[in-house]
N, C-alpha and C positions, 0 to 999 in steps of 0.2 A: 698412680695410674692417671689415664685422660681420656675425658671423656669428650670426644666430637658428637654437637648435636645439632639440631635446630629447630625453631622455636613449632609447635604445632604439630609434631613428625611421631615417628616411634620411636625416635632416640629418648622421648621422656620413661619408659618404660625401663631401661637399665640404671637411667638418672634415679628412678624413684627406688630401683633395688639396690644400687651402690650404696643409699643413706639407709635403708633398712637394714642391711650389711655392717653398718658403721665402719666402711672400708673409707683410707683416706683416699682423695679423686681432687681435679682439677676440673674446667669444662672449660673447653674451646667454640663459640658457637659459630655455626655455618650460618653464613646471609644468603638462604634463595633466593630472594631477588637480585640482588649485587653478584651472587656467585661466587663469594670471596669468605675466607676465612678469617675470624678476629685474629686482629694483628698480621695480616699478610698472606699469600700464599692459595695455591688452588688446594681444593677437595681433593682432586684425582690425584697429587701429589702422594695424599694418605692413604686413598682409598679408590684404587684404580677404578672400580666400577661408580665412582661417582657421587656418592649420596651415606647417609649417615643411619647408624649409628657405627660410630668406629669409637673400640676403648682400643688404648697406646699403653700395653703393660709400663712399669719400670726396664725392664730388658728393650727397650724397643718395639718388641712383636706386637703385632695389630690383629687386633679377634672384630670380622667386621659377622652382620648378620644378628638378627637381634636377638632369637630364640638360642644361638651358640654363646653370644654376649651374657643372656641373664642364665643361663648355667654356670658361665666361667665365675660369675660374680656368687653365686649360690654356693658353688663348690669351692670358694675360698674361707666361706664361713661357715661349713656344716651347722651349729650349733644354732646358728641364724632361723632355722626350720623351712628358709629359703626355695630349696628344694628336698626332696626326699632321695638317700642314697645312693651312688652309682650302683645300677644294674639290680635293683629291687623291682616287682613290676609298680611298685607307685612312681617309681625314677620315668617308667612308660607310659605312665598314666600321665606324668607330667606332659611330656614330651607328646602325647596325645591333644593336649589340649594346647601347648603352645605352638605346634602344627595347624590345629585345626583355626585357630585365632590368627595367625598367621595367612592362609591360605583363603579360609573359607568367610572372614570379614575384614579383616584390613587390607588384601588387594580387592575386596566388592568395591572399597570407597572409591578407589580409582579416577573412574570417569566424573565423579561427583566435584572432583574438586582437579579436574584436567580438560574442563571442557569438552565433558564428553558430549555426545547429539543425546536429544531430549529422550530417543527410546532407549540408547544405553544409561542413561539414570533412571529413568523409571524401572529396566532391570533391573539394575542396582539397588535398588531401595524395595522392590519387591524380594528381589536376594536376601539384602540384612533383615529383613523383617523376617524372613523364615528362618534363619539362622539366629537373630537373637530369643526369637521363641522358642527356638530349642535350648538354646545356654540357659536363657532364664526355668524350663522343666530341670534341666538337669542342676543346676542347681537350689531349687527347691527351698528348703528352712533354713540350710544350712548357713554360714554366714561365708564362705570363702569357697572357692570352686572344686576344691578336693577336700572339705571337710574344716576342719577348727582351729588351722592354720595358713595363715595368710603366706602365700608364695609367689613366686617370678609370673607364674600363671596371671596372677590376679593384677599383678604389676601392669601385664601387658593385657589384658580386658579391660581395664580400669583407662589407658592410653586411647582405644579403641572408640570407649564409649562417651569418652571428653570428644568426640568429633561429632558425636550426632548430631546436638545442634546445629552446628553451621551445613550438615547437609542436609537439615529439612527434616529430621526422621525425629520424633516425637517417644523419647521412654515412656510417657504415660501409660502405652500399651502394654508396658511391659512393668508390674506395680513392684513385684520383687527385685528386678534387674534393677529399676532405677531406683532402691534403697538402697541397695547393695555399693550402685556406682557413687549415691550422697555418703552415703559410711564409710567406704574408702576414698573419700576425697578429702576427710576431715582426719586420717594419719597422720602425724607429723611427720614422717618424711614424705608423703605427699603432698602438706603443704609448703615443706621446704623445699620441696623439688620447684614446685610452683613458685613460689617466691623470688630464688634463685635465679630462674631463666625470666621473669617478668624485669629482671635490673639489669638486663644485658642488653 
């Protein structure tokens, strides 16, 4: 498999479940600024809407979208505990929360880091601030978002929450969230994930 990414995005979120997976992978990185692919070649080439994360099975076929991505990778390695099984409602439960991380805080960052006008970030950062207080109730003692198994969920919260600093938004508020996001940053496939794209 191949993994198209680039550096700061949500593409690290499959990257960090590929090696949780011990699936073997390659990684191609995308330059936003240049607009160019390592080694040649446009984005839209692979991925007609433009932007990453794209994994390139062995067969060819390209799974783009990130929430379908850390399934595909989940569901090659049941045993992984990556995700829980097709059509169980914890399968929904998943899918509930890489929706809601999806939808309800990583398009908030948007204008944060796209030049948005000063009162679309101030929404924005009043937005995530209600919504990571609710992630962090809802995950409460527990150590992982569904309970005592680290999964694709926690992959892509974990992605989300590497961005607050550079938009100004301070985890102290948040004392559980932001142990949870130092706990999971000290994985070894998350710091091989990190490693990895820091040599490219």
């Amino acid at each position: 498999m191949k993994l198209y990414y680039a550096d700061f995005t949500c593409s690290f979120a499959p990257h960090v479940a590929l090696r949780e997976a011990g699936l073997s992978f390659s990684l191609v990185r995308y330059d936003m600024k240049a607009r160019t692919l390592e080694g040649g070649g446009s984005l839209t080439d692979i991925n007609e809407k433009g932007y990453v994360p794209v994994l390139e099975l062995d067969s060819g076929e390209r799974i783009t979208e990130v929430a379908a991505i850390l399934q595909y990778i989940a569901d090659q390695r049941p045993q992984s505990g990556l995700a829980p099984a097709a059509g169980t409602l914890a399968r929904y439960r998943l899918q509930e929360w890489l929706s809601f991380i999806g939808t309800e805080i990583h398009k908030a960052f948007w204008p944060l880091f796209h030049d948005g006008a000063e009162i679309e970030n101030q929404n924005a950062r009043e937005r995530l601030t209600r919504r990571f207080g609710w992630v962090q109730s809802k995950l409460g003692t527990q150590p992982f978002l569904m309970g005592e198994t680290f999964n694709v969920a926690d992959a892509y919260l974990l992605t989300v929450l590497n961005w607050t600093r550079a938009a100004g938004i301070d985890l102290n508020q948040w004392p559980q969230l932001k142990e949870y996001w130092a706990r999971l940053r000290k994985r070894p496939a998350v710091m091989a994930a990190t490693e990895a794209e820091s040599k490219r």
